[in-house]
N, C-alpha and C positions, 0 to 999 in steps of 0.2 A: 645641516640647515642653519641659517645664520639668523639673528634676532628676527628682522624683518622678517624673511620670508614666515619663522614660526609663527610670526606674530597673527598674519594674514593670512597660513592656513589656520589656526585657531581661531580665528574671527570668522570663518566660512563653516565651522563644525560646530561651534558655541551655536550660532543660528538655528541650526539643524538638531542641537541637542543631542549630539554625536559625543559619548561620553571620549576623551585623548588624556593619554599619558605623555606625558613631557618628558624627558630625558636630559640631563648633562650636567657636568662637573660643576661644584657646590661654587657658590658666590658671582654664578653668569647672569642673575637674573630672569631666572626664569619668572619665579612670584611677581617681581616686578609687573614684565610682561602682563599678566593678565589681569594682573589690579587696569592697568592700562587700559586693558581692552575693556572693561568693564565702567573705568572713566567714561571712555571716550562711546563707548554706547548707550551711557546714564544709568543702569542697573545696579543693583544691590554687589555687593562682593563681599564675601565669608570667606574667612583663609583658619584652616582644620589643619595645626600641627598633629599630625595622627600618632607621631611618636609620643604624644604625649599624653596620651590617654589611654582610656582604659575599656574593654569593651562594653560596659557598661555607660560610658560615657557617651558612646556613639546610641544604642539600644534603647538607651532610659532605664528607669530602674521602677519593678513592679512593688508595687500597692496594693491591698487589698478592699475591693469598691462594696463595704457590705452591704449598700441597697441592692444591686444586683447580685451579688452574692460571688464574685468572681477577682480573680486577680487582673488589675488593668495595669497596661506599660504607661510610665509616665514621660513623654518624651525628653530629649535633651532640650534646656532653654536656647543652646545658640544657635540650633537651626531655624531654619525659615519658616515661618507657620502661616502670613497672608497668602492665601489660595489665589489672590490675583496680581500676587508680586512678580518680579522679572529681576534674575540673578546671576553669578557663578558662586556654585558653591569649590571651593578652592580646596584641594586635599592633597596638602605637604607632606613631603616624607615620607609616603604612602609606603614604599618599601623599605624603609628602617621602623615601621611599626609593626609588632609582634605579632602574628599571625592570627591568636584570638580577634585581634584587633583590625587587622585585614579583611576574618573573615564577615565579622560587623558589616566592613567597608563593601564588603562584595554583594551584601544584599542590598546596601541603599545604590550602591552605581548599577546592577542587575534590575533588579524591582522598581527604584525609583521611590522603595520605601524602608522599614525600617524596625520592626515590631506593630508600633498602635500609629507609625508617623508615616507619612507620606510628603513625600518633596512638592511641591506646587510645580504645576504647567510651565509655568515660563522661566526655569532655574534650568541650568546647564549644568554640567560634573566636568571640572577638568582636573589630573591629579597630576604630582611630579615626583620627581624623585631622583639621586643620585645611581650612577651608574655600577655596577659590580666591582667596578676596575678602578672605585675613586677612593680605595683605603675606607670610605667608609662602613659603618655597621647594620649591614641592608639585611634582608632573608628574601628570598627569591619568593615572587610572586606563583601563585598555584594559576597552573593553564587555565581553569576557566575564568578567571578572576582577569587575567593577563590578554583571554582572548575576546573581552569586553571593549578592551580600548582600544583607539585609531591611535599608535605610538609614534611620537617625532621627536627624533634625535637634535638638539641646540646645539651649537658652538660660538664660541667666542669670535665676534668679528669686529676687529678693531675700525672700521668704516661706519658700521650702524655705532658702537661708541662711542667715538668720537663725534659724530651728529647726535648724538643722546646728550652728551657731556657738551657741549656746545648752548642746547637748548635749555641745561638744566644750571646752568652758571657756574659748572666745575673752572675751577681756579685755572687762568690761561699756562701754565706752567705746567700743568698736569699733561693737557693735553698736548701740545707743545712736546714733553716730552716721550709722549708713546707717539708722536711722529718719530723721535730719532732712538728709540727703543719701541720697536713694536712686540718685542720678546715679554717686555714688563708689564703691558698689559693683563698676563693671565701667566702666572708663575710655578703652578702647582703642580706636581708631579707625585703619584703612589707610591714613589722609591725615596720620597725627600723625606724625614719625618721633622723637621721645620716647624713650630708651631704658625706661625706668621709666613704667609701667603700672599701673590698680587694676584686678584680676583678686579673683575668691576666691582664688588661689592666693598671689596677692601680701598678701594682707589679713592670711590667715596668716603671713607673715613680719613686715610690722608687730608680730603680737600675740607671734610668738619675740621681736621686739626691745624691746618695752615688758616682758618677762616678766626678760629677762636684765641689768634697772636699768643702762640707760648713763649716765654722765653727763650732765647736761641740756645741755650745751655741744655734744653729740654725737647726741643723736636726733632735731632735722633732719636730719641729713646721711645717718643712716641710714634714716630712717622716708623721708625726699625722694628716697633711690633704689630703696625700695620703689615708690614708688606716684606717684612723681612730683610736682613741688615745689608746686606749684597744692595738690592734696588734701591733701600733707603740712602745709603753714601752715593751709589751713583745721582741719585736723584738729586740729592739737595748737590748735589758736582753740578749737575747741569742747570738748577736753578741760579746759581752765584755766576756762571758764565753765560746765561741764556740770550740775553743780548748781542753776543758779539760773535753767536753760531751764525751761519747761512743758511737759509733755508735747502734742503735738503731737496727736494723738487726741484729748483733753480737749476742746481748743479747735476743731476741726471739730467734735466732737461737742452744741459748748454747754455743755462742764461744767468749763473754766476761763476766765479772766479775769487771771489770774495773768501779768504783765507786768515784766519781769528789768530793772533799771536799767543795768547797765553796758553802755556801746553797743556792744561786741564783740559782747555777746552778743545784744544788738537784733538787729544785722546778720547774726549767724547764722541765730536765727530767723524774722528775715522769709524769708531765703533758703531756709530748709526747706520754710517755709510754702507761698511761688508755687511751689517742687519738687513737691508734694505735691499739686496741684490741675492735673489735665487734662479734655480733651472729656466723660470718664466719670463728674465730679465731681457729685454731686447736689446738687441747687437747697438743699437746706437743708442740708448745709455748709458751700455760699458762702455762705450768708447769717449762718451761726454766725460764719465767719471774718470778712466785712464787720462785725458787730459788734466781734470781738473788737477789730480797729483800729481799732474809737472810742476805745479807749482805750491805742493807741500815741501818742510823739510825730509831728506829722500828718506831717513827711517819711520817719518807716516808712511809715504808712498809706499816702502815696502811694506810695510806692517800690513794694510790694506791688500795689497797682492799677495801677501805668501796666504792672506783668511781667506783667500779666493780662490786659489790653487786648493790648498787643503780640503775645501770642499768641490771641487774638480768641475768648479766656474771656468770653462775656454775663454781662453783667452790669445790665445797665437790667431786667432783667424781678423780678429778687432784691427781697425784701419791702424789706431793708433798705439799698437804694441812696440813695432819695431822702433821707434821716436821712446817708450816710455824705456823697451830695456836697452837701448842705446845710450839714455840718462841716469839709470838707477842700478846698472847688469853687474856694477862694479861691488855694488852695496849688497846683492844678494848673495844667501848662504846656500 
């Protein structure tokens, strides 16, 4: 499910006070998302790192009331206490908190209470959490805890994005370049152990760091433990040449020809280019783009055609093959 759509079933089950777990890989913004939804419907919003408490913390912690003669729970101070407020109560990390700590969790998303506390009417529960399979340090949810929540899986969708980063004044060069890297967008993988990742969340720290002018000596080093030293050289490669790329759209589409002389920038753009082209690519794009490389130097051209092949991109059926390997058949290995 891609930001959007999350966004908009979460906004139809908040209403209904349908408690959802949110699902997907760490730095996509899910939290984001429902501060959003929570903006944009005027309500209170409460965000519960649950890793980081204790269950006590969730409970309250009991006193003893000697006019009555009895032990009373004292509630937590950061939950919601006006009875005719309107909210999300937000609960992070919900499965990398320690199971005591879950279990806490399972009586206020259950009950809608808490010990001696009770949630007010118009407060909703949405919680999130990282997936099993993202290297992070989760504990698996117990079934009835797990079978409380409407679950929706997130993913990264560089379109919602880049209309997020558009509307939020990320620096035109960012964006700009996850058109011709849409890979760089979301970098993270359970097999890398990388401390520095490209997340939306990390991209944003990029564009803090290109906003607050460091010296040039100094933003690899910072931009490289944003997002990891790989994306960060490409990235600042494509910033220094960014002006004299072609728009990438044009040239699938047939309506540039426009060919950038300095080879950085050759080599940025061929790599955008095979980025840009999978199983879903239509017959005459490739053949926009087979053209456009008539008029690369032919080792782009091929370089571009053997990324294509390798990944078993057809290409013999395309109007304009027999013209490309008539011009470049010489040059291939």
């Amino acid at each position: 499910m891609n930001p959007q759509s999350a966004k908009r079933a979460i906004s139809h089950l908040v209403e209904r006070k349908v408690p959802i777990f949110l699902w997907g890989p760490p730095g996509i913004g899910k939290s984001s998302i429902v501060k959003q939804i929570a903006n944009e419907s005027d309500v209170e919003y409460i965000d519960l790192r649950l890793s980081l408490l204790d269950p006590t913390d969730l409970r309250g912690i009991p006193f003893f009331d000697a006019k009555n003669d009895k032990a009373i729970w004292a509630p937590a101070s950061f939950l919601p206490e006006d009875k005719g407020s309107k909210g999300i109560l937000f609960l992070d990390e919900l499965n990398t908190a320690a199971p005591m700590v879950q279990a806490s969790a399972y009586q206020l998303i259950l009950d809608r209470k808490i010990g001696e506390y009770e949630l007010p009417e118009g407060w909703a529960i949405v919680a999130a959490g990282n997936r099993e399979s993202d290297r992070g340090v989760v504990f698996r949810m117990a079934a009835p805890l797990a079978n409380r929540f409407v679950h929706l899986d997130m993913e990264v969708s560089l379109p919602d994005w880049q209309e997020w980063a558009k509307a939020s004044d990320i620096d035109q060069s960012i964006i700009a370049f996850s058109s011709y890297r849409p890979d760089a967008l979301f970098s993270f993988s359970a097999q890398n152990d990388s401390k520095a990742f490209a997340t939306p969340r990390t991209w944003e720290y990029v564009n803090e760091i290109i906003k607050s002018e460091p010296e040039d000596d100094l933003l690899m080093d910072l931009i490289k433990g944003a997002i990891g030293e790989e994306l960060a050289a490409s990235f600042l490669g494509f910033r220094s040449v960014a002006s004299s790329l072609p728009n990438i759209d044009d040239i699938l589409s047939g309506e540039s020809n426009k060919v950038p002389e300095e080879t950085a920038a050759l080599h940025i753009l061929c790599t955008s280019l095979t980025m840009r082209i999978n199983d879903e690519t239509r017959a005459a794009e490739l053949d926009n783009l087979l053209r456009y490389t008539l008029n690369l130097p032919g080792e782009f051209a091929v370089m571009i055609v053997q990324d294509l092949r390798q990944r078993d991109i057809g290409l013999d059926y395309i109007k304009s093959w027999p013209l490309w390997i008539k011009q470049f058949n010489s040059l291939m290995k």
